[in-house]
C-alpha positions in Angstrom: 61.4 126.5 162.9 60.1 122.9 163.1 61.9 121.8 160.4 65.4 123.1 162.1 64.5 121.7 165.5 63.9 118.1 164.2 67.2 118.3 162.1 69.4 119.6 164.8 67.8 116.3 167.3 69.7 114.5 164.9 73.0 116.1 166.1 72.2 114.8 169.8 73.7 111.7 170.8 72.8 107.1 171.4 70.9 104.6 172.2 70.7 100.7 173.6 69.0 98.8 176.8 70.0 98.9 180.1 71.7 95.0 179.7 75.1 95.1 179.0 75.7 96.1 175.3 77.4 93.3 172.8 81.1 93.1 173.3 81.4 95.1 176.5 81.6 94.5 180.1 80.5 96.4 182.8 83.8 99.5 184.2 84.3 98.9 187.5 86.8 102.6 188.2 83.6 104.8 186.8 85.2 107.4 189.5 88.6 107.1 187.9 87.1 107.3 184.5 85.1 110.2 185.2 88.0 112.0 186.6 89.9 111.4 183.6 87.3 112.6 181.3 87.2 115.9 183.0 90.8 116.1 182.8 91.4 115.6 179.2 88.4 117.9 178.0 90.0 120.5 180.3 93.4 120.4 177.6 90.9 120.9 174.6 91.0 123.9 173.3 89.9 123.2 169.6 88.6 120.0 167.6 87.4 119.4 163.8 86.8 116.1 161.9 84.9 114.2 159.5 81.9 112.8 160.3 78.9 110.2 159.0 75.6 110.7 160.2 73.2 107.6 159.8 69.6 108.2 160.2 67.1 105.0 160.7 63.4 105.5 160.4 60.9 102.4 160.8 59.0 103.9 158.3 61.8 103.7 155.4 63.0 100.9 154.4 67.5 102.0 153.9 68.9 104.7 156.0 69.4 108.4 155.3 73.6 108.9 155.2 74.8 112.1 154.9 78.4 113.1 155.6 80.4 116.9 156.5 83.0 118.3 158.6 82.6 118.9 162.4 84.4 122.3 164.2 84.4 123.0 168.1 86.5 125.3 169.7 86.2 127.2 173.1 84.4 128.5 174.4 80.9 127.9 172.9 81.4 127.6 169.2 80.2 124.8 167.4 80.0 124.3 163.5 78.2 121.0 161.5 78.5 121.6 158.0 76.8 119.1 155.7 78.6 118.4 152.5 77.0 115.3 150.4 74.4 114.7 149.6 73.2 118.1 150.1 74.5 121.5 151.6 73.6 122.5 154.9 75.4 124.9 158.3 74.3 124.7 161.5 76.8 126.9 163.3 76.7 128.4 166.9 79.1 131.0 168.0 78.2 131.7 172.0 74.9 132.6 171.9 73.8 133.1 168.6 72.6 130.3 166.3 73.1 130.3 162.4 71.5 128.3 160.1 71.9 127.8 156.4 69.9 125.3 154.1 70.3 126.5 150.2 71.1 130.0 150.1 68.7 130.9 153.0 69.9 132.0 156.2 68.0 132.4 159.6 69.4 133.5 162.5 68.8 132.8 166.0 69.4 134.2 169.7 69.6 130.8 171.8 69.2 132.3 175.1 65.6 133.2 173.9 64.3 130.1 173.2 64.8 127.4 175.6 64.7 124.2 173.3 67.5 125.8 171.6 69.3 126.4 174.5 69.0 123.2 176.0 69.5 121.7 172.5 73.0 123.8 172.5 73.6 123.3 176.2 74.1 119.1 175.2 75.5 119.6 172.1 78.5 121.2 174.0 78.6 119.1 176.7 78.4 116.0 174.1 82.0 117.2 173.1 83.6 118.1 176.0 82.6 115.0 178.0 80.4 117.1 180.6 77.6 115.3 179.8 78.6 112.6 182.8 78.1 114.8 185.3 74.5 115.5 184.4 71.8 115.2 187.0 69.1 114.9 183.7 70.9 111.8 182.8 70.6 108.6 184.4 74.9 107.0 183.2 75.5 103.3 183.0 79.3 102.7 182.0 80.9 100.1 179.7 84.3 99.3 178.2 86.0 96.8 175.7 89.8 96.2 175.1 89.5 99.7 172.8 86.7 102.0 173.9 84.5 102.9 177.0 80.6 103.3 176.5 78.5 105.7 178.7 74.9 104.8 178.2 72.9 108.1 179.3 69.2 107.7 180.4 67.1 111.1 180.3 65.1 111.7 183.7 63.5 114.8 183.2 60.3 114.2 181.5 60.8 117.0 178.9 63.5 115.2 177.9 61.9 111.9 177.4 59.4 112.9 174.9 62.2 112.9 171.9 65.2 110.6 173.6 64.7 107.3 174.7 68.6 106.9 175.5 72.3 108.4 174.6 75.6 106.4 174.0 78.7 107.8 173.7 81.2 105.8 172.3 85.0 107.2 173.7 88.3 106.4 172.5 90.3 104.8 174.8 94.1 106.7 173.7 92.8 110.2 174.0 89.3 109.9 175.8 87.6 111.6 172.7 83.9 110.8 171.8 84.1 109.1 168.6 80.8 107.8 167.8 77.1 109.3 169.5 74.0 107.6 169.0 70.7 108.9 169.5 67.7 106.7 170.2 63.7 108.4 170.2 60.9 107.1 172.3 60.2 104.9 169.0 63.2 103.3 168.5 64.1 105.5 165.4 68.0 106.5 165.9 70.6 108.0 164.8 74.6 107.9 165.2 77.5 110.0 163.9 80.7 108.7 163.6 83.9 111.3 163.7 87.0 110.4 162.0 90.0 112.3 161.5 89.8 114.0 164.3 92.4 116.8 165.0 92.7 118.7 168.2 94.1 121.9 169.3 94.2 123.1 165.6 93.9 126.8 164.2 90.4 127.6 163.9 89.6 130.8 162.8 86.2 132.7 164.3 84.6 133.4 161.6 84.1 129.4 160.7 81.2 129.7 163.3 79.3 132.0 161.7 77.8 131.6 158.1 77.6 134.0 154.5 
């Protein structure tokens, strides 16, 4: 179970100081912006793309990159399937939790493990744009000509122990999260970029459970 726990952190989102990241400036609306968030996750009904995770370590000396395909659709179901270089399924569907690395399968009731829960609980709200609203989370926001940035600091001491900080990068035309970086108490991070990003498609149930 250790082994999934520490892979699926790498699903959570980003990372930075509290300055004022490289090429953004401070948003002065945050009320406005927040509103509008809420808004557009509220038309979302369904979202897939491609994605590239980059994982950093201090102790390695080039970064891990794997790529896959991303599903969410409402409400609750989540799927992050790695394609290259290896196979792997994490997929949630409400309150079940299925896993497959290889051919092995393990499968998990969230609402009886709290890590999991919590783990799934951000994971969804990561998507949907809840995340701001987040009395665990300590926002600072940010925005260039094409993108906001909402730097998220944990508060809750549980929470600190594995995140140091999360960024989410959102598009500007559509208010999507298109990059999410994850930063640990050591500096170690990760990010995942989505591309391709489709909403409101057809996706069939049984995509969020796994054979």
């Amino acid at each position: 179970m250790k082994k999934h726990i520490s892979f699926i952190f790498f699903l959570l989102p980003l990372v930075l100081t509290a300055q004022v990241p490289a090429g953004f400036k401070k948003l002065k609306d945050t009320i406005a912006f927040k509103q509008k968030m809420q808004d557009q996750s509220k038309l979302i009904n369904s979202m897939e793309s491609n994605f590239i995770q980059e994982k950093y370590l201090s102790v390695m000396s080039e970064k891990i990159i794997t790529r896959g395909h991303f599903y969410f659709k409402k409400v609750n179901m989540l799927r992050w399937e790695y394609t290259d270089p290896y196979n792997y399924v994490i997929a949630i569907n409400k309150d079940k939790m299925f896993i497959k690395d290889n051919n092995k399968i393990t499968k998990y009731d969230i609402n009886s493990n709290k890590m999991f829960k919590s783990i799934n609980e951000m994971m969804m709200n990561t998507v949907q744009g809840n995340l701001l609203n987040n009395k665990d989370y300590k926002p600072a926001y940010f925005e260039n000509e094409k993108q906001y940035l909402v730097e998220l600091t944990p508060v809750q001491k549980a929470a600190k122990d594995f995140l140091k900080n999360i960024y989410l990068y959102i598009d500007k035309s559509d208010y999507s999260v298109v990059k999410v970086k994850l930063t640990e108490p050591g500096d170690d991070y990760t990010t995942i970029d989505f591309t391709d990003r489709k909403s409101n498609q057809l996706i069939a149930d049984e995509k969020f459970t796994v054979k």
